[in-house]
C-alpha positions, -999 to 999 in steps of 0.1 A, spaced: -146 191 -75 -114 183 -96 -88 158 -83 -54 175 -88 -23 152 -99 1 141 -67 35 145 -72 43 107 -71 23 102 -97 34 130 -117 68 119 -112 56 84 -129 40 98 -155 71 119 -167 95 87 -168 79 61 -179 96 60 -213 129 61 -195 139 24 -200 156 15 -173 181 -12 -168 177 -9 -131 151 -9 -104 161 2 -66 131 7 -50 110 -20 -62 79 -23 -44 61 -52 -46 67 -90 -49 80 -112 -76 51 -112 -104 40 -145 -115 30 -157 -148 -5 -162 -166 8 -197 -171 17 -203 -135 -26 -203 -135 -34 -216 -165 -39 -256 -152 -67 -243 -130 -84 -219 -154 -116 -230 -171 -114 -225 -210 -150 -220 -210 -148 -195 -187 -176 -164 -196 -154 -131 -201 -189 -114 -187 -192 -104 -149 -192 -129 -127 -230 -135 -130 -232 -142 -94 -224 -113 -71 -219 -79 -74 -198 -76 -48 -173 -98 -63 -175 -140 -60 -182 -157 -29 -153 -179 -30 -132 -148 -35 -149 -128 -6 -141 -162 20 -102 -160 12 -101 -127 15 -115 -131 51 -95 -154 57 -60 -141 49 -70 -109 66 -78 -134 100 -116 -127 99 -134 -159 91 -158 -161 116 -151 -126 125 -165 -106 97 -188 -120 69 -189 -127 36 -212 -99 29 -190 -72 49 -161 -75 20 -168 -59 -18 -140 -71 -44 -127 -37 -61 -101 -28 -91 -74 -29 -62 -71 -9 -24 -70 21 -44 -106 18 -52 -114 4 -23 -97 39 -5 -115 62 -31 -149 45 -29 -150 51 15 -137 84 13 -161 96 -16 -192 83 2 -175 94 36 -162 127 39 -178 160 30 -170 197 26 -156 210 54 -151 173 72 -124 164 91 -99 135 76 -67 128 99 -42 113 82 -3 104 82 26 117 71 46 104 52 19 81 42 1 66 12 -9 103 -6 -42 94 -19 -66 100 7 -48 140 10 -51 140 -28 -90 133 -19 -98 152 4 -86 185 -7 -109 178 -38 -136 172 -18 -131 205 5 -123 183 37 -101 199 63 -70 177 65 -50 173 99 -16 154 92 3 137 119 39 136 112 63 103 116 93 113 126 125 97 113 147 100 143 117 83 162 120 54 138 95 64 112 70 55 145 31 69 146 29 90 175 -6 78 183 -5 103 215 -8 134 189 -42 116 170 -54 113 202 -48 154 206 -57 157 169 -92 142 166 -128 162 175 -161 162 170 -152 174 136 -133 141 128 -152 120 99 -122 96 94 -88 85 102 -68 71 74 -37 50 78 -15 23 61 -2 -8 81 22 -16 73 32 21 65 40 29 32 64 43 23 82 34 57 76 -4 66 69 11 102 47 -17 119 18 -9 145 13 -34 170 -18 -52 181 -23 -30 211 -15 6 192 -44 -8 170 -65 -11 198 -56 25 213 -67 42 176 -95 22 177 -105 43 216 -99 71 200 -118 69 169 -148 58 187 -149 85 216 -157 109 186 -177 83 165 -149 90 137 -143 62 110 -111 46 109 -99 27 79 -65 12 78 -49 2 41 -35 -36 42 -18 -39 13 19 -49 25 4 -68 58 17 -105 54 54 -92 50 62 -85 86 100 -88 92 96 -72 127 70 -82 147 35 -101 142 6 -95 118 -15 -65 133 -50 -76 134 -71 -60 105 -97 -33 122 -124 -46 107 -128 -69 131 -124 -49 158 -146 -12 154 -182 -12 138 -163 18 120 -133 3 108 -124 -1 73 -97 -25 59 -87 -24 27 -61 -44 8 -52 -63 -25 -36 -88 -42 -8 -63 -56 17 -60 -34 26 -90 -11 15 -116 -42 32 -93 -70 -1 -95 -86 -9 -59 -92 -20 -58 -127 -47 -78 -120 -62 -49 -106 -81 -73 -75 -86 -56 -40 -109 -52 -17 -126 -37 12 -138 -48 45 -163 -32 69 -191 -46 92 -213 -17 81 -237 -27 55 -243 4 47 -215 16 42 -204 -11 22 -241 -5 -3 -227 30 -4 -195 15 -22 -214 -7 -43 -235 27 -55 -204 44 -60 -185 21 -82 -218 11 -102 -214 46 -113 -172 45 -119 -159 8 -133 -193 -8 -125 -183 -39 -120 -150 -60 -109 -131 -76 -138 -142 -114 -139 -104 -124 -149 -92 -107 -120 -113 -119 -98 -110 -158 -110 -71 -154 -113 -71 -139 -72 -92 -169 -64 -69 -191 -74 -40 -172 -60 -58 -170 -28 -64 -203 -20 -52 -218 8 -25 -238 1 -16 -214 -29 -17 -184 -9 4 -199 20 35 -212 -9 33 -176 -23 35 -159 12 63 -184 18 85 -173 -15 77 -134 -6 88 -135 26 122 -155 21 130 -129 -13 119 -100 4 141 -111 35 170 -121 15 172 -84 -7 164 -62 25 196 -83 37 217 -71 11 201 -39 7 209 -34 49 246 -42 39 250 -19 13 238 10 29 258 6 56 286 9 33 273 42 23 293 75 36 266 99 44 235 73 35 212 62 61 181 46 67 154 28 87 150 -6 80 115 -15 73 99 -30 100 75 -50 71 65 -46 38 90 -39 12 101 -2 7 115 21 32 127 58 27 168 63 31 182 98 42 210 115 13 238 128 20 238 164 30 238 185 -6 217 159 -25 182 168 -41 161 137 -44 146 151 -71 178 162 -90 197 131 -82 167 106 -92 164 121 -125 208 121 -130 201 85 -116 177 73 -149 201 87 -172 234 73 -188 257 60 -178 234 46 -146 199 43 -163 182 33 -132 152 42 -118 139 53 -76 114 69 -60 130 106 -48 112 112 -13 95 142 -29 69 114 -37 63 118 0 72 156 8 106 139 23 133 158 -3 164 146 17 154 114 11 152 81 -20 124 53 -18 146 20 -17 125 -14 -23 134 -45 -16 107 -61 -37 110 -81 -72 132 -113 -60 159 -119 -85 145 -105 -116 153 -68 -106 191 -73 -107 193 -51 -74 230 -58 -68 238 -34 -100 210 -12 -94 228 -6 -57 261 -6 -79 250 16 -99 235 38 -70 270 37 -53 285 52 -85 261 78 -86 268 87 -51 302 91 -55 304 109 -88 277 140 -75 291 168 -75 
């Protein structure tokens, strides 16, 4: 089995020396500062593991319960604290899916669980959002899609990369159909608090002895180099599967990561950083809204939640080609192209970062670039 590079990633690695003066696209909350923590960090604290729990600290596990809305649902032992959702994703699909396994997934969606599952020799069945349908999930064609053959369903809610937002009874309906073929259905959390449209979905852990929630600290809390997510399922085993995995990958969580997200994720903590996210997020997908509709030829759908969203280009325009024209001078700003998500017509815009990305001369900047192609 060898995991083969994706090309979001790709495109990442080949520009990060670019030095950009720029971000559109940003996607993921205002960071905060190690010494916005530092008053309620112990200087004594052990830099060993957390010498209490292997699947991550107690206190840790409850807030993670409890932002997700599943104290008293779910239990402390049904959530496992890993180096972010993306090792909470790797870690159920590893243990999960087999050679010649069925995986239905979205498109355009989160790419790692494809990236996966063609290592693992799974058969992959993507169901296509469409953008004249608003970016929607047609959950009429899973329904068509899954079999006997189905091991898992893997989605993002909020979508990423197109803020589309499933409601509580579409979570429900995917939840019928995973369980009239016994399939497991795990749903990645990470923008769910930043809902512009609509209310929370509820997290499908709670509702499916096969459903998998998995989430982090990175995205709405701007936290992401902490490396702090985490994964939530009612089935102990498949949660000790996890645990065996990762003893034999990182191990063990990061005990700074895991003290700093306790902190963050306190109550009253969590519910003042929610607060700040969702007025700066509100406020740039405002302006970003405006400024697109000033575009000729650009179009997009706004993101229903979360904080990126995928905009059409003008006919003639390569994302690819017109992303890398965009990093250079005289612009020197830096977006996603949509090739990130097999969408070449279109750009990744964010609306993430507050104030400190400077998006009104990134979109500037953007404009300029728009007009000059040629």
């Amino acid at each position: 089995m060898k995991v083969k590079i994706h090309t979001l990633f790709q495109y990442l690695l080949e520009t990060t020396d670019a030095a950009p003066q720029a971000v559109v696209g940003f996607s993921l909350s205002g960071s905060p500062k190690l010494g916005d923590y530092l008053a309620d960090l112990d200087p004594n604290q052990s830099l060993d593991w957390n010498n209490r729990d292997f699947r991550g600290l107690p206190e840790l596990r409850d807030h993670v319960l409890a932002q997700a809305g599943l104290t008293g649902v779910c239990s402390q032992s049904d959530v496992l604290i890993t180096a972010g959702a993306a090792e909470a994703n790797y870690l159920a699909i590893m243990q999960l899916l087999q050679p010649g396994d069925e995986i239905v997934i979205e498109t355009p969606g989160w790419p790692q669980a494809e990236v996966l599952a063609k290592a693992i020799g799974a058969k992959i069945t993507r169901i296509t959002r469409q953008e004249n349908d608003g970016w929607r999930l047609p959950i009429d064609q899973i329904a068509d899609a899954v079999s006997d053959q189905t091991k898992m369903i893997f989605l993002t809610n909020p979508n990423n990369p197109t803020g589309d937002l499933l409601s509580p009874e579409e979570i429900t309906q995917l939840v019928t159909i995973a369980d009239r073929v016994g399939a497991w259905l795990l749903i990645d959390e990470v923008y769910a608090g930043l809902e512009w449209d609509g209310p929370r979905a509820p997290s499908v852990a709670g509702l499916y002895p096969k459903g998998i929630t998995t989430g982090s600290v990175s995205k709405a809390l701007g936290l992401q180099g902490l490396r702090t997510g985490w994964m939530i399922c009612p089935d102990p085993q498949m949660i000790m599967d996890a645990v065996i995995l990762r003893e034999n990958s990182s191990e063990i969580m990061n005990i700074m990561g895991e003290v700093i997200s306790e902190i963050a994720l306190r109550p009253d903590r969590y519910a003042a950083a929610m607060k700040t996210a969702r007025r700066d997020g509100r406020d740039n997908l405002a302006q970003m809204n405006a400024w697109v509709d000033a575009q000729a030829g650009l179009s997009w759908v706004p993101p229903r939640a979360g904080l990126i969203g995928l905009a059409r280009l003008p006919d003639g325009i390569d994302s690819d080609d017109f992303a890398r024209r965009l990093l250079a001078d005289p612009y020197r700003t830096f977006l996603l192209p949509g090739s990130a998500y097999d969408q070449p017509r279109h750009i990744r815009l964010g609306v993430g970062g507050g104030a400190a990305v400077n998006l009104h001369d990134g979109l500037a900047r953007l404009s300029q670039a728009l007009i000059n192609w040629a």
